[in-house]
Structures are given as structure tokens and as C-alpha cells.
N, CA, C and O atoms as a Tinker XYZ file with bonds, in Angstrom:
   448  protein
     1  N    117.732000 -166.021000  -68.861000    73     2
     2  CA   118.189000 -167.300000  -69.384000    64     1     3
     3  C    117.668000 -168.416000  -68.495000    63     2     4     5
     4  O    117.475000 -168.228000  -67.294000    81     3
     5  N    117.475000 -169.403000  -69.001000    73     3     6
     6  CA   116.474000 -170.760000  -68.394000    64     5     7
     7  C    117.930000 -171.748000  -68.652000    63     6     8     9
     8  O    118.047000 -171.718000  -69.877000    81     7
     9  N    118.692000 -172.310000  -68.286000    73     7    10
    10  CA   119.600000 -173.337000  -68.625000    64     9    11
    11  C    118.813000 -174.822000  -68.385000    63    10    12    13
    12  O    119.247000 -175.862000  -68.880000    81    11
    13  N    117.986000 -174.782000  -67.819000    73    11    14
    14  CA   116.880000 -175.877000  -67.008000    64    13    15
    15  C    116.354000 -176.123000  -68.852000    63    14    16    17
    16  O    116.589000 -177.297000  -69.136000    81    15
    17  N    115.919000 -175.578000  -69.726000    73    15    18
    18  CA   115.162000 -175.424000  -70.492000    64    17    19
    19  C    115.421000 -176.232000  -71.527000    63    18    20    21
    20  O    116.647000 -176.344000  -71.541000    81    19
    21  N    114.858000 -176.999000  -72.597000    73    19    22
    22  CA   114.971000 -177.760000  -73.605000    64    21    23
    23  C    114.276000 -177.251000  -74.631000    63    22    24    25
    24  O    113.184000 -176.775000  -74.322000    81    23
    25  N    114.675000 -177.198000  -76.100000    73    23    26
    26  CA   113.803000 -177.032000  -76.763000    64    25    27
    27  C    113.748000 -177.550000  -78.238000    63    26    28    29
    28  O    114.531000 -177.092000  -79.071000    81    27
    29  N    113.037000 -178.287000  -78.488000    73    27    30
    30  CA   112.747000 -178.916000  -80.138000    64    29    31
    31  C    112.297000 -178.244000  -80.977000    63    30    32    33
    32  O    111.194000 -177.816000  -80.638000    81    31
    33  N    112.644000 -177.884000  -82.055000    73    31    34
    34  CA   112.042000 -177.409000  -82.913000    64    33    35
    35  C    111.347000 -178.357000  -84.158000    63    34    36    37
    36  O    112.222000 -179.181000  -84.421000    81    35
    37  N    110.374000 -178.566000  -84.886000    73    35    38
    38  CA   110.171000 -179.615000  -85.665000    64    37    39
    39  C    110.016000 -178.813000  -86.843000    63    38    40    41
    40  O    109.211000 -177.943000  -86.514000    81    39
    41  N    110.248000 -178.688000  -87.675000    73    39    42
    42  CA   110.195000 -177.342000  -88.950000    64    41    43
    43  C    110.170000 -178.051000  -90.331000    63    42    44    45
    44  O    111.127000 -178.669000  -90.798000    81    43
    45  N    109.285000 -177.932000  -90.771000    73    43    46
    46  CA   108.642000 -178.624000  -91.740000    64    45    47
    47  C    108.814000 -177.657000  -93.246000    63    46    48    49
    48  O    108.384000 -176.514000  -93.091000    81    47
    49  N    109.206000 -177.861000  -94.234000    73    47    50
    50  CA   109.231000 -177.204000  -95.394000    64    49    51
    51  C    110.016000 -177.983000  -96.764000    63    50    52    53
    52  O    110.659000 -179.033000  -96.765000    81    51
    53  N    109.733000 -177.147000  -97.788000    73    51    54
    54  CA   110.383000 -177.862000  -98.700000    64    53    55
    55  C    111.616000 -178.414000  -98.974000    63    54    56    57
    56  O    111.924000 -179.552000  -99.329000    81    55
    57  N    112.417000 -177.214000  -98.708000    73    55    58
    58  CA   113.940000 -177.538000  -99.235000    64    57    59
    59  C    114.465000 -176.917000  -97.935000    63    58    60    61
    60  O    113.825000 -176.239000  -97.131000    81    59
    61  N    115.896000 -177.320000  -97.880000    73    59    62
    62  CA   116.572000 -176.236000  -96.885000    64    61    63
    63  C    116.868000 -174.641000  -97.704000    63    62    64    65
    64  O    117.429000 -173.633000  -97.274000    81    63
    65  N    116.431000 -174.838000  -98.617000    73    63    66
    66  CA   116.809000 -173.680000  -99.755000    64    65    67
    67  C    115.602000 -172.735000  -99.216000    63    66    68    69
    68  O    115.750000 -171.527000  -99.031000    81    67
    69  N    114.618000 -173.302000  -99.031000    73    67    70
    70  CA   113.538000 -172.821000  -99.226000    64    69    71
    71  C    112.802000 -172.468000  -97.609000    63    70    72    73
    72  O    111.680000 -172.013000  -97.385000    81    71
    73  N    113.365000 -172.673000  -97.098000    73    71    74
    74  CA   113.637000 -172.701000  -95.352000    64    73    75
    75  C    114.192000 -171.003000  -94.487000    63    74    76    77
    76  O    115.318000 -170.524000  -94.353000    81    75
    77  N    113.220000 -170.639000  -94.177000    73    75    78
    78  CA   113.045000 -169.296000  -93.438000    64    77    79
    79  C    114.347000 -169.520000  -91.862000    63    78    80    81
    80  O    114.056000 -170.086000  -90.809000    81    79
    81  N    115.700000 -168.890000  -92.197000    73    79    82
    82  CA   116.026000 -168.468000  -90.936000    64    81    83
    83  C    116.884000 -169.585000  -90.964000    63    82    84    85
    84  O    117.522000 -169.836000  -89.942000    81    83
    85  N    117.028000 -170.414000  -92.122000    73    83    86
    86  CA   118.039000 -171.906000  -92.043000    64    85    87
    87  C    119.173000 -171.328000  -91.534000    63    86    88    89
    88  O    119.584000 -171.945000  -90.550000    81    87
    89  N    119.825000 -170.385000  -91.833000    73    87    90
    90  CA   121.241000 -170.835000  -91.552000    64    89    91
    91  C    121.271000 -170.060000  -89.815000    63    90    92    93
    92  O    122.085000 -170.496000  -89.002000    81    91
    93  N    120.556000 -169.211000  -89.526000    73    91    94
    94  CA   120.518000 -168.779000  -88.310000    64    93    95
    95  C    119.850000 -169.530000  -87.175000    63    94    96    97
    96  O    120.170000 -169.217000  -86.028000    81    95
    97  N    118.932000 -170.513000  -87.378000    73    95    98
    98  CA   118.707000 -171.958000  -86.655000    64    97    99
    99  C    119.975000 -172.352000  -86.502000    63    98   100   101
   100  O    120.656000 -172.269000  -85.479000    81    99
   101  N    120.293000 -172.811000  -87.613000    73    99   102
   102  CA   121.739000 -173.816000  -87.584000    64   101   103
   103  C    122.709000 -173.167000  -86.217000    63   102   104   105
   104  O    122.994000 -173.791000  -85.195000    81   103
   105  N    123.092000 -171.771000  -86.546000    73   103   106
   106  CA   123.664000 -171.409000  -85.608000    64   105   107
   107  C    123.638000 -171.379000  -84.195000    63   106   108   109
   108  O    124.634000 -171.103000  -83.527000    81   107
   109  N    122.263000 -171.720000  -83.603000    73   107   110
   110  CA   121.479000 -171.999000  -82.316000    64   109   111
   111  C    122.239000 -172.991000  -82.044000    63   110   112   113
   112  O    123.031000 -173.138000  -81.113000    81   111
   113  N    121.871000 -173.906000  -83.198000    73   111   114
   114  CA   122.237000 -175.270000  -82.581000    64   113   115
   115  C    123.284000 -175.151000  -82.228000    63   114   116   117
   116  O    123.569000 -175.531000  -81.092000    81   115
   117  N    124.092000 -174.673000  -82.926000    73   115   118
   118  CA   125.981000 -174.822000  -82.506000    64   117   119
   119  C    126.136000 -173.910000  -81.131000    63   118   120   121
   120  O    127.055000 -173.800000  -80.319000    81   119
   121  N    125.273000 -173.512000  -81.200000    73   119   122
   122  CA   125.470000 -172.036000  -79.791000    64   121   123
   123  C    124.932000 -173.316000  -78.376000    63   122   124   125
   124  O    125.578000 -173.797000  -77.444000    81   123
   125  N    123.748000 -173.465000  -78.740000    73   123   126
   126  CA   123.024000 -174.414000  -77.455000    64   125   127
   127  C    122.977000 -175.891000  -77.998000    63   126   128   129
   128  O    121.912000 -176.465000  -78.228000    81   127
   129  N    124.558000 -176.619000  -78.235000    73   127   130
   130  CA   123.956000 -178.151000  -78.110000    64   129   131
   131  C    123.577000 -178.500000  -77.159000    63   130   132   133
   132  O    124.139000 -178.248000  -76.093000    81   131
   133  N    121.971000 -179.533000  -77.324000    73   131   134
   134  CA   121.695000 -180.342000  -76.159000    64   133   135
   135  C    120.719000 -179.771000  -75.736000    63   134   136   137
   136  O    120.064000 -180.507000  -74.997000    81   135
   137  N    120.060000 -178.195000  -75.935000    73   135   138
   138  CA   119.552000 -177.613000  -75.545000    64   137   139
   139  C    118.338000 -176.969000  -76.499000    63   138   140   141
   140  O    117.196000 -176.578000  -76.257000    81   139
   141  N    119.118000 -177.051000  -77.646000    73   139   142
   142  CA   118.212000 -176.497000  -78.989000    64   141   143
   143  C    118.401000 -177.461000  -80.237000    63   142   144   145
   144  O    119.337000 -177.555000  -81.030000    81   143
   145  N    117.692000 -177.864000  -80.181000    73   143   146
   146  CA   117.571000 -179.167000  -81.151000    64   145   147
   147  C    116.690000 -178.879000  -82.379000    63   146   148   149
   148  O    115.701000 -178.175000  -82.174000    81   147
   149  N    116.911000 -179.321000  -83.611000    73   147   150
   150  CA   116.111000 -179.412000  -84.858000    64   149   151
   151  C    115.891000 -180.526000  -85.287000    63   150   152   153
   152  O    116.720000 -181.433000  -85.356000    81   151
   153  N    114.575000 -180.579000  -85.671000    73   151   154
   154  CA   113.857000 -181.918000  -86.823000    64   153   155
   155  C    113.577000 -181.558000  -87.875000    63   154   156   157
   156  O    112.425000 -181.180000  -88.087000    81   155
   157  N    114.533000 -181.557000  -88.880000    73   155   158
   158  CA   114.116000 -181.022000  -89.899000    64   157   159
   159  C    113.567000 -181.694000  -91.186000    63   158   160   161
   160  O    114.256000 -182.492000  -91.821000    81   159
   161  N    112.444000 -181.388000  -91.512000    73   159   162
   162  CA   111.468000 -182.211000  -92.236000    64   161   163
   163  C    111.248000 -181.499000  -93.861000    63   162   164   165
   164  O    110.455000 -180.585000  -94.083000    81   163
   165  N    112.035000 -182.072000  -94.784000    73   163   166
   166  CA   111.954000 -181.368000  -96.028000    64   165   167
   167  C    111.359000 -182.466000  -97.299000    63   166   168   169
   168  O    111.800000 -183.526000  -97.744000    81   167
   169  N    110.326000 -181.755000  -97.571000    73   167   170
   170  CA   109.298000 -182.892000  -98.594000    64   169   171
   171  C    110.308000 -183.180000  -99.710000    63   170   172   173
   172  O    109.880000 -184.125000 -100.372000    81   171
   173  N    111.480000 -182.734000 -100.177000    73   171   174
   174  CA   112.123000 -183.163000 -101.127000    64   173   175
   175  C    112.769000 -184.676000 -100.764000    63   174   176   177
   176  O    113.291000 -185.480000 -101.536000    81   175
   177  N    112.589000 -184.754000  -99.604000    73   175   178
   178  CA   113.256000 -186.320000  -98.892000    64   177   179
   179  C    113.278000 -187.243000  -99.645000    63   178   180   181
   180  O    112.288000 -187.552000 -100.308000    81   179
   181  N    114.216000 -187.769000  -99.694000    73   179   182
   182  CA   114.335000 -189.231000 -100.596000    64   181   183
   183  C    113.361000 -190.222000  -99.527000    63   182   184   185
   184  O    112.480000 -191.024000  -99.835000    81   183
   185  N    113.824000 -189.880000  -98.313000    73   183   186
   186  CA   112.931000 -190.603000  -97.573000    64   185   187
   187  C    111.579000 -190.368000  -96.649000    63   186   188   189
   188  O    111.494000 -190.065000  -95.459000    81   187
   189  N    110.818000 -190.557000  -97.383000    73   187   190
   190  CA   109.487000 -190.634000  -97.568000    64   189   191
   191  C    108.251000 -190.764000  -95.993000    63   190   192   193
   192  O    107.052000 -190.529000  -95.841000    81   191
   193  N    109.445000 -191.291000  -95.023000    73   191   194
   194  CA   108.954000 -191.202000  -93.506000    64   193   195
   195  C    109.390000 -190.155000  -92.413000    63   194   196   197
   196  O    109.188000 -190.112000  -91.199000    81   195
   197  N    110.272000 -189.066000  -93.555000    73   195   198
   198  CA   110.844000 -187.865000  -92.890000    64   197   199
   199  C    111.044000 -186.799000  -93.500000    63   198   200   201
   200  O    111.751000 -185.851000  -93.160000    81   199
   201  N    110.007000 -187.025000  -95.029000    73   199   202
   202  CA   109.442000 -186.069000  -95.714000    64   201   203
   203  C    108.540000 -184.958000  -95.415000    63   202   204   205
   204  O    108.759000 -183.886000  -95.981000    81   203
   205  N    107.181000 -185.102000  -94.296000    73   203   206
   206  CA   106.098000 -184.442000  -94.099000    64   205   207
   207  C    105.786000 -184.991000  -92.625000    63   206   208   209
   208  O    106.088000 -186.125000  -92.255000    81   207
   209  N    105.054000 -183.899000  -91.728000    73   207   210
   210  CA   104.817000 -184.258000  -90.758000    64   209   211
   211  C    103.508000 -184.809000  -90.403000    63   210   212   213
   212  O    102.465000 -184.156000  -90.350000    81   211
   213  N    103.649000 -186.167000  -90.144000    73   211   214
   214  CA   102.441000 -186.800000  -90.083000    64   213   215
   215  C    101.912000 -187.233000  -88.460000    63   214   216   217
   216  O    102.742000 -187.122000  -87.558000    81   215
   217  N    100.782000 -187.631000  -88.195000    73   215   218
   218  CA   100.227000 -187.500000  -86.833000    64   217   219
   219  C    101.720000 -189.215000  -86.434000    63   218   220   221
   220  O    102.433000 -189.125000  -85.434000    81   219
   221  N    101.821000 -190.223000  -87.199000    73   219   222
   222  CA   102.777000 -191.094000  -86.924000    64   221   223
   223  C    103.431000 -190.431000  -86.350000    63   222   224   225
   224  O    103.399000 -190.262000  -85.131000    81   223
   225  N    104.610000 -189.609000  -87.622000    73   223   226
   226  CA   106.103000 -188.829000  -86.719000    64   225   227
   227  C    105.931000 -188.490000  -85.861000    63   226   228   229
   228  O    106.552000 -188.871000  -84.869000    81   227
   229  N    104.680000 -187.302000  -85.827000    73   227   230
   230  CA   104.829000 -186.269000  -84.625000    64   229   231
   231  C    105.053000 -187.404000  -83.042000    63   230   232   233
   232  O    105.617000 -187.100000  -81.991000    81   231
   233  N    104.318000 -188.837000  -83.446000    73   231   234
   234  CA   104.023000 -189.657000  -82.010000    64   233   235
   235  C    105.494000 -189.726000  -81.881000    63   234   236   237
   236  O    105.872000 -189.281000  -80.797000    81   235
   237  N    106.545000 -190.195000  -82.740000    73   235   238
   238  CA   107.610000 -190.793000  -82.722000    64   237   239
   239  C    108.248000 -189.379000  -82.244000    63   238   240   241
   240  O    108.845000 -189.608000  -81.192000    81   239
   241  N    108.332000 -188.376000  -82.501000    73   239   242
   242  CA   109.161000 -187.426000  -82.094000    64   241   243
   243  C    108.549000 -186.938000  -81.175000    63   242   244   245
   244  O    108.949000 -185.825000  -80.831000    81   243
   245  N    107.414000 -187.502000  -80.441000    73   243   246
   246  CA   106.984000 -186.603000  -79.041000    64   245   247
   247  C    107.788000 -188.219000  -77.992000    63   246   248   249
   248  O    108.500000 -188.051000  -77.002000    81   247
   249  N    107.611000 -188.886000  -78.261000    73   247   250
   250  CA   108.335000 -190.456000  -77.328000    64   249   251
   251  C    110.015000 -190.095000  -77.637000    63   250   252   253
   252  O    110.747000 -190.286000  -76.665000    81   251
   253  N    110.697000 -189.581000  -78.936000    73   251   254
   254  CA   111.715000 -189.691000  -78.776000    64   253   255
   255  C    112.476000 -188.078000  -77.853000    63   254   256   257
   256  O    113.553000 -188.180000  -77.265000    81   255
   257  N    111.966000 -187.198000  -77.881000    73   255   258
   258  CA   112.414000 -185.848000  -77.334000    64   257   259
   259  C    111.965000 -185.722000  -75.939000    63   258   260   261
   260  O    112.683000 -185.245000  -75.061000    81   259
   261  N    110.481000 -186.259000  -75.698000    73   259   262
   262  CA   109.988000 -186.017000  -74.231000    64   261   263
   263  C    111.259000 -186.190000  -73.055000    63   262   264   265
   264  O    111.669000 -187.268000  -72.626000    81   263
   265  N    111.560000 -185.362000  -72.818000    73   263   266
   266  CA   112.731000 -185.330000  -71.421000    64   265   267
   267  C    111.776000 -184.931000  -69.868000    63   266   268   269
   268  O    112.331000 -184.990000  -68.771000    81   267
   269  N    110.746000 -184.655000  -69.978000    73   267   270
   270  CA   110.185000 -184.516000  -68.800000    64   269   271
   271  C    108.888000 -184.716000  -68.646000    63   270   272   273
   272  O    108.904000 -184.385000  -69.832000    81   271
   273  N    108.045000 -184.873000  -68.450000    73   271   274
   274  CA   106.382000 -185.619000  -68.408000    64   273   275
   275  C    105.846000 -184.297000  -69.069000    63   274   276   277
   276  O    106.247000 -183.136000  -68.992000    81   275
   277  N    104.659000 -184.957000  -69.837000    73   275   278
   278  CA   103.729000 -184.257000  -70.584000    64   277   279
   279  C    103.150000 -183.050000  -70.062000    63   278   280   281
   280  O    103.272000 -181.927000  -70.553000    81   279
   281  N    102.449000 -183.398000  -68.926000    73   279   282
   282  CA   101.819000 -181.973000  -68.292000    64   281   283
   283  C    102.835000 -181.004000  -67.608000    63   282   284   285
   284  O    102.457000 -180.186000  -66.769000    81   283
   285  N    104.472000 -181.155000  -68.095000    73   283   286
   286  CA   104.989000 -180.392000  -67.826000    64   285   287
   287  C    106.044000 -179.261000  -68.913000    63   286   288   289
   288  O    106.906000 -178.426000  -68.639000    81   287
   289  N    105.240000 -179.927000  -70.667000    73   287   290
   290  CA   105.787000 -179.510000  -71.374000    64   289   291
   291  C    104.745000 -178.758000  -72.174000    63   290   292   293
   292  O    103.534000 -178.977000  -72.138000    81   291
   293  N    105.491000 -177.665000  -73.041000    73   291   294
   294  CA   104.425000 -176.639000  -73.944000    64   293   295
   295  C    104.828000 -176.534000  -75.080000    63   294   296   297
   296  O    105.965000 -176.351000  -75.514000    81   295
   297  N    102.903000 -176.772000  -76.067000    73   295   298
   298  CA   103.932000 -177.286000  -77.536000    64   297   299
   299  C    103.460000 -175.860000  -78.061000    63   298   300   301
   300  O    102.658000 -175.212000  -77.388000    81   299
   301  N    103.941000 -175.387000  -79.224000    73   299   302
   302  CA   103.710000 -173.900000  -80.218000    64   301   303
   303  C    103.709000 -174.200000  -81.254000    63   302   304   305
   304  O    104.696000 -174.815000  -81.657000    81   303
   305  N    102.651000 -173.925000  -82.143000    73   303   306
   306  CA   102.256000 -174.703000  -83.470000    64   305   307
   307  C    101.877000 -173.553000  -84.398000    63   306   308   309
   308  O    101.004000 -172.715000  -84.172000    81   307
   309  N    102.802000 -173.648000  -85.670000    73   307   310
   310  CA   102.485000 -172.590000  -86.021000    64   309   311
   311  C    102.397000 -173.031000  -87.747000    63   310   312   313
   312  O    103.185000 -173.850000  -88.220000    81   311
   313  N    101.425000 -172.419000  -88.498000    73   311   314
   314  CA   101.395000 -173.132000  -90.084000    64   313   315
   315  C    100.049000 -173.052000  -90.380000    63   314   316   317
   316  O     99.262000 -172.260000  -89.864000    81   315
   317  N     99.711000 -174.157000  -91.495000    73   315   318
   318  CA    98.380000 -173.695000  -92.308000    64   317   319
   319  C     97.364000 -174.699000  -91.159000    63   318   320   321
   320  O     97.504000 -175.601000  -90.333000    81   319
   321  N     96.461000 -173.972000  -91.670000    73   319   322
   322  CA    95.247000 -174.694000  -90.282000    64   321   323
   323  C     95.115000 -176.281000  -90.539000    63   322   324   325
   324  O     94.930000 -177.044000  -89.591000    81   323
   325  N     95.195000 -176.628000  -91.540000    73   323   326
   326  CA    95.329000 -178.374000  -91.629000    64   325   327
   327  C     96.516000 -178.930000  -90.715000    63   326   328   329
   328  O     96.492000 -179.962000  -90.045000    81   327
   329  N     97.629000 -177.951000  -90.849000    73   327   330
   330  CA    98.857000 -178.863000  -90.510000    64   329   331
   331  C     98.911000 -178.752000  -88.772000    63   330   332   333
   332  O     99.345000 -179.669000  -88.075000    81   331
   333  N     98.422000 -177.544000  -88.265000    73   331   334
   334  CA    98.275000 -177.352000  -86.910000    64   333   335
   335  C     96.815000 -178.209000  -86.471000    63   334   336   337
   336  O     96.816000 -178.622000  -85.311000    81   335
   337  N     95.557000 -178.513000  -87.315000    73   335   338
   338  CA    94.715000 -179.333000  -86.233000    64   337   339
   339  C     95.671000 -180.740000  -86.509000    63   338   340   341
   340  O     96.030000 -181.476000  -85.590000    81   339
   341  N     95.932000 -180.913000  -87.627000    73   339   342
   342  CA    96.835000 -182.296000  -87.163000    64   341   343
   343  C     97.177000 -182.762000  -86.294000    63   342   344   345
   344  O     96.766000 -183.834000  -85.850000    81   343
   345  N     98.201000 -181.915000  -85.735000    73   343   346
   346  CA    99.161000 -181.664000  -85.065000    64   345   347
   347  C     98.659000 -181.495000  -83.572000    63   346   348   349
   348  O     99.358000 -181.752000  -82.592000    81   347
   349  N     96.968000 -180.891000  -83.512000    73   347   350
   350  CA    96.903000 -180.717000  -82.219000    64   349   351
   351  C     96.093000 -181.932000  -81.738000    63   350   352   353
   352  O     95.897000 -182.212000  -80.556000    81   351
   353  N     95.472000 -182.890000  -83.225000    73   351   354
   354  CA    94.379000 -183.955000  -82.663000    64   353   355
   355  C     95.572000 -184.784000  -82.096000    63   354   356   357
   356  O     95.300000 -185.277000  -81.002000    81   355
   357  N     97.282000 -185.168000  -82.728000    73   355   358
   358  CA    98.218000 -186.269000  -82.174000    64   357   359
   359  C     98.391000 -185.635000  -81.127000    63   358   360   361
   360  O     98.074000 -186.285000  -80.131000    81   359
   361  N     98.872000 -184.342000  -80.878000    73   359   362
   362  CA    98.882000 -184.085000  -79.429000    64   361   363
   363  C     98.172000 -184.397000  -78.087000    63   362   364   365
   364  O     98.632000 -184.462000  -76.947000    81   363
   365  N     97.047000 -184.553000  -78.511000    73   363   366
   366  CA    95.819000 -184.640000  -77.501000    64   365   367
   367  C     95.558000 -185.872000  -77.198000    63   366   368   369
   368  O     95.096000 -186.252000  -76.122000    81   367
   369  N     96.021000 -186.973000  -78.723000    73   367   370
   370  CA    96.015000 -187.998000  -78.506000    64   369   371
   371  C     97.135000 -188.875000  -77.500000    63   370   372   373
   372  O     97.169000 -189.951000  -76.902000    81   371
   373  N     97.669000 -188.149000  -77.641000    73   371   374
   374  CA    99.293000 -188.311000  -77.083000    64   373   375
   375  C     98.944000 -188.517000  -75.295000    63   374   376   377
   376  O     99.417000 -189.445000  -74.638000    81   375
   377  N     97.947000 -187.345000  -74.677000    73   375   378
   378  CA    97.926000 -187.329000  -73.568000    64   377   379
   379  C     98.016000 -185.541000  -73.177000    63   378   380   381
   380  O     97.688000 -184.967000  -72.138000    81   379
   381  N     98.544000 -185.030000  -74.353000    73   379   382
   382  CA    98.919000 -183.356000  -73.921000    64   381   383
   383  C     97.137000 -182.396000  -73.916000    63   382   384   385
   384  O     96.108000 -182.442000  -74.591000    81   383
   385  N     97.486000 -181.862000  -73.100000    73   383   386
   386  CA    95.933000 -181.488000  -72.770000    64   385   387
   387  C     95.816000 -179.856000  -74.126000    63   386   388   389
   388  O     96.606000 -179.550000  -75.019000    81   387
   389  N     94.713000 -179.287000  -73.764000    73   387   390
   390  CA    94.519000 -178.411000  -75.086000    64   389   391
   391  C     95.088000 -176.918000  -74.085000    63   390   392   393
   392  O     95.362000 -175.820000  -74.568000    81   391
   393  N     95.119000 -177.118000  -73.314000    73   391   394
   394  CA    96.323000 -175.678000  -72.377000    64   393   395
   395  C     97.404000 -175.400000  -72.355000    63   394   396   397
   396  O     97.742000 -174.323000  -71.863000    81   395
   397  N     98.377000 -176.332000  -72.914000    73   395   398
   398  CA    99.546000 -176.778000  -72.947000    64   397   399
   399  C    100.036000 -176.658000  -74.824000    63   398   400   401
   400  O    101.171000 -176.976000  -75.178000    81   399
   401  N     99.055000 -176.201000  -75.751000    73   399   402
   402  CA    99.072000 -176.203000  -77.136000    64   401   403
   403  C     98.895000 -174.732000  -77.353000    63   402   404   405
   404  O     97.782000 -174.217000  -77.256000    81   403
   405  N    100.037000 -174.004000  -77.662000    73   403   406
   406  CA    99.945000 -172.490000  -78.227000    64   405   407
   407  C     99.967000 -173.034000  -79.790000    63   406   408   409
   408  O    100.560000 -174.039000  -80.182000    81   407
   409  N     98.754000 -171.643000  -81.006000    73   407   410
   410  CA    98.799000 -171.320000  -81.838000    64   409   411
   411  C     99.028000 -170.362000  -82.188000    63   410   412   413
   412  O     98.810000 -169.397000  -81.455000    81   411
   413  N     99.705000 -170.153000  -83.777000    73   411   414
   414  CA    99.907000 -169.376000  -84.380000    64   413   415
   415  C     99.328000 -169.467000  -86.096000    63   414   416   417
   416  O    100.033000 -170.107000  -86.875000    81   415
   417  N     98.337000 -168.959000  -86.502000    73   415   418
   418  CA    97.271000 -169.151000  -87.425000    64   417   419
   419  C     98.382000 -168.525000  -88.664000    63   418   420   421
   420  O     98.746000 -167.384000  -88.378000    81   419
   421  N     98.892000 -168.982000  -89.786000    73   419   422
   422  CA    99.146000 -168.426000  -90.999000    64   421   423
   423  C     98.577000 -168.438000  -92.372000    63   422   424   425
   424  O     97.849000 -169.376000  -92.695000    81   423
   425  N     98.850000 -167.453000  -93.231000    73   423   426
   426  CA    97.766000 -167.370000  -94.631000    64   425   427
   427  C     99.036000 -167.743000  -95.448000    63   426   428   429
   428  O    100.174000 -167.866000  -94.994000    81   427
   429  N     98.649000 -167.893000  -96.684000    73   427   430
   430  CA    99.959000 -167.825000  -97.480000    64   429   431
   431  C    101.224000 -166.662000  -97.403000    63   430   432   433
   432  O    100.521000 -165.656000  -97.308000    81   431
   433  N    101.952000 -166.399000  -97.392000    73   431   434
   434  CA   102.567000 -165.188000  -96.774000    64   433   435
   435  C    102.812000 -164.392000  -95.680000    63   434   436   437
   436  O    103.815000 -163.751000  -95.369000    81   435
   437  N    101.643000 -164.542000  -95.092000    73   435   438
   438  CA   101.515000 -163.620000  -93.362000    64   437   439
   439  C    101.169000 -164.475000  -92.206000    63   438   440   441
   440  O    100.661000 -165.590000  -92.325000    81   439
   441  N    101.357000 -164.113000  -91.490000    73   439   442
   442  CA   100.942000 -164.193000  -89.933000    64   441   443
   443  C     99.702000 -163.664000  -89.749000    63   442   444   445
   444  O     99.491000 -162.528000  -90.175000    81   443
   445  N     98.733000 -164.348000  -89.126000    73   443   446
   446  CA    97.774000 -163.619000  -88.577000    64   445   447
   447  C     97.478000 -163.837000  -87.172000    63   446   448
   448  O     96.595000 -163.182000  -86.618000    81   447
């Protein structure tokens, strides 16, 4: 156990219906407030700036979560290859170097 440790999750999908592991996230949270945090981003959004994750948000949610300097945090990106280079050009833009960016490559259905 790390109690030192923080962690965001940013989880992007359609619905909460439609959302892998929703209600067992949820339960994290209630287990580790303060510690395990969710952004949860569902394209059904009425609102339209917290619908999809865009290189904007990601800036706004890397300035609003950062609790400790950049070269001391590690991001894990996992989804379709559009949504992860996105994700890794705001990162980089951000200041986060490309050592500090774990992937996880997915197809429709699987992990690869």
C-alpha cells in the first residue's frame, strides 16, 4: 500500500450504462476518498465540454488534479490509437516527457 499515492482516473465512454467496471470504480471511490478520484466523461452529456476528451480538457484536468510536479507524475493511456496520440501530443505539450506516458493499444473488443 502507497498512502503517499494519488490517483485520477479520466474514463471516457458513452453512458454510465455502457461503462466497464462502473459500479466497482464507484466503490474505490467510497473506499479511497481523496485518493482515488474519477472524471467521468460520457458523450451522452448534455454538456458538450464534458462530453469527450479533448486535448482542451485533458489541459484543464492535468492544471486541475496536478498535486505534485510533472516529472514526478505517470500518466497510463489506454483506448483507440486516435484517442491515446491525442492524449499523448497534450501531454507532451503540457511539459510531461514521453517516459512518464504508459500505453495500452486496444482493437474493438480486445486488448492488445
Amino acid at each position: 500500500m502507497r498512502p503517499d499515492l494519488n490517483i485520477v482516473l479520466v474514463y471516457a465512454n458513452r453512458s454510465p450504462d455502457s461503462a466497464i467496471f462502473y459500479e466497482g470504480l464507484l466503490q474505490l471511490t467510497a473506499a479511497f476518498p481523496g485518493r482515488f478520484t474519477i472524471e467521468w466523461l460520457f458523450s451522452i452529456s448534455p454538456n458538450l465540454e464534458r462530453a469527450r476528451l479533448s486535448k482542451w480538457l485533458l489541459g484543464i484536468l492535468l492544471r486541475q488534479h496536478a498535486l505534485v510536479l510533472l516529472p514526478e507524475t505517470l500518466f497510463y493511456l489506454c483506448g483507440p490509437f486516435d484517442f491515446m496520440r491525442m492524449a499523448t501530443i497534450q501531454l507532451t505539450e503540457e511539459g510531461v516527457s514521453r517516459q512518464q506516458i504508459r500505453k495500452r493499444k486496444t482493437k474493438i473488443g480486445q486488448v492488445v
